[in-house]
C-alpha positions in Angstrom: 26.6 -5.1 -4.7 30.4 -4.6 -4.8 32.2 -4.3 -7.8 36.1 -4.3 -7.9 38.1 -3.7 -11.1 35.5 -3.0 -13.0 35.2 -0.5 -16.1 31.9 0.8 -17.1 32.7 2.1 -21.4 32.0 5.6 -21.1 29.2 5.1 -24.3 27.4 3.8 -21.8 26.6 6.0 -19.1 23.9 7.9 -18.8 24.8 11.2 -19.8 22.1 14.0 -19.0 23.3 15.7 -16.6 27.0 14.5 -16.1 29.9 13.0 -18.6 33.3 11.4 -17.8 35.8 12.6 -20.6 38.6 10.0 -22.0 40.6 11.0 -19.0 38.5 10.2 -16.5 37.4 13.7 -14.9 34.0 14.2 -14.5 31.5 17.1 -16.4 28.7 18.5 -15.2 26.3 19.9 -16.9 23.7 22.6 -16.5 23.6 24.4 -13.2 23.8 22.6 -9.9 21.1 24.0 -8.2 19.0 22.4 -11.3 20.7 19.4 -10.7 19.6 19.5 -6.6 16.3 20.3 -7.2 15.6 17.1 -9.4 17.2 14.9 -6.6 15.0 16.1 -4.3 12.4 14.2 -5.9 14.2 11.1 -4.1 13.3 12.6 -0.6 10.4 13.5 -2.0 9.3 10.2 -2.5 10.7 8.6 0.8 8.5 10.8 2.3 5.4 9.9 0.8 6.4 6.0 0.7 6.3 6.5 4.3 2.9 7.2 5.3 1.3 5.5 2.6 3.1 1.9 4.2 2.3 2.6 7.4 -1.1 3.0 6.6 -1.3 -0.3 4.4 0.6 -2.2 7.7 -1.9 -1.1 9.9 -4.9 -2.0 8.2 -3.7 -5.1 8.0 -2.8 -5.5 11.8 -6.3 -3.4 12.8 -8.1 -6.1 10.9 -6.4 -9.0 12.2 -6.9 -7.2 15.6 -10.7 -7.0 14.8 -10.8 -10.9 14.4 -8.0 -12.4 16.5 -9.8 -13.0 20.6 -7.6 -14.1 23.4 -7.7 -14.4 26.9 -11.4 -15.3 28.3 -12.5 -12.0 30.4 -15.4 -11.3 29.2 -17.7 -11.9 32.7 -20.5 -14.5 32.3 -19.1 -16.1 29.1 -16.4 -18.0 27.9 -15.7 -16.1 24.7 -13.1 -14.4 24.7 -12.3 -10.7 24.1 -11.1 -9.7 20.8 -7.5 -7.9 21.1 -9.0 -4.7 19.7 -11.0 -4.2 22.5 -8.0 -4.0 24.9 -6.9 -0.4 25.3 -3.3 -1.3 25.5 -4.1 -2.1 21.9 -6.3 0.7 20.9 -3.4 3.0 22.1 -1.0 1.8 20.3 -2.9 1.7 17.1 -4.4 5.0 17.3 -1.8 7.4 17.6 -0.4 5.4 14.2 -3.7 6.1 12.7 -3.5 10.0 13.0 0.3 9.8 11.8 -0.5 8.5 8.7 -3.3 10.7 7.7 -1.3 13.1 8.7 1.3 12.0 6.3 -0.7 11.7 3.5 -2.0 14.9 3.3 1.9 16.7 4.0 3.2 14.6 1.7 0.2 15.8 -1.0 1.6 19.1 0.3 5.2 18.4 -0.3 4.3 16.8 -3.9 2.5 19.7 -4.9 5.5 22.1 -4.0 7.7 20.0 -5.6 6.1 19.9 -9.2 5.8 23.8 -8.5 9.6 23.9 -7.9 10.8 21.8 -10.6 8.4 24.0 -13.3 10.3 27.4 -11.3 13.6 25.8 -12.0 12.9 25.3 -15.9 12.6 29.7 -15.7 15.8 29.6 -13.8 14.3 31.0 -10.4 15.9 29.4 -7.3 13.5 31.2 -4.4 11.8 28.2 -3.1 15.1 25.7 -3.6 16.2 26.4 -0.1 13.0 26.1 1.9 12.5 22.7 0.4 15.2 21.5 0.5 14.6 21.8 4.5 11.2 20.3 4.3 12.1 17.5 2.3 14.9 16.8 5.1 13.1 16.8 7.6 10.1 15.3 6.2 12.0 12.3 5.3 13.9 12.0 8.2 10.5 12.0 10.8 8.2 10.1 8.3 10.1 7.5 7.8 11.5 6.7 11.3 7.9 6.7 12.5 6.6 4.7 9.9 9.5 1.9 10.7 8.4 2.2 14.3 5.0 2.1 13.6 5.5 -0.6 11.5 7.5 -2.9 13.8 4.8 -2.3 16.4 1.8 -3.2 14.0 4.1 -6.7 13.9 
């Protein structure tokens, strides 16, 4: 979307943690770190999106691999082989498989830290702000380049 020249009344924003005053200079409210922790929830998400799509895309292409046959090299017959059964495939698929059971269960992890985090920041204590806001990072970063990989190679 682009907007140009548009004004948004200020009765209408969304005002929970932030306000515009009549001159236009922006309030915010509560503490920041707060504020951080809640947006984290955004990469918390990302992350757990990631391995739970990759793991519906490749059931999808391991079935269709379990019924789709090509090429007739199956000695003494002239059925032909189904694509599973072609290691090329298998080795693909595999290493795709153990990705996103791994991301499942870190991104159970991550959840679970995260509901922990957001219940320490309601007590105002701001130990465990830092060391997820690193995990989160870098969760989301790896998770969900490998999932589009692994996604465009289930294709």
């Amino acid at each position: 979307m682009l907007f140009r020249n548009i004004r948004i009344p200020r009765t209408n924003m969304l005002k929970r943690f932030a306000e515009v005053d009549p001159e236009g200079k922006l309030i915010l409210k509560g503490d920041l770190r707060q504020l951080y922790g809640i947006m984290m929830e955004t990469r918390v998400w990302i992350a757990g999106c990631a391995g739970f799509s990759l793991e519906i895309r490749l059931t999808i292409a391991e079935r269709y691999a379990v019924v789709r046959r090509q090429f007739s090299t199956i000695e003494g017959t002239k059925q032909e082989r189904k694509i599973m059964d072609y290691q090329t495939h298998m080795f693909k698929f595999a290493p795709l498989l153990a990705y996103s059971f791994g991301f499942n269960a870190a991104s159970q992890n991550l959840f679970t830290q995260h509901v922990n985090l957001l219940q320490e920041l309601r007590q105002d204590k701001y130990d465990n702000l830092d060391i997820l806001h690193h995990l989160t990072s870098g969760y989301k970063a790896v998770f969900s380049r490998i999932a589009y990989e692994g996604i465009d190679c289930c294709r």
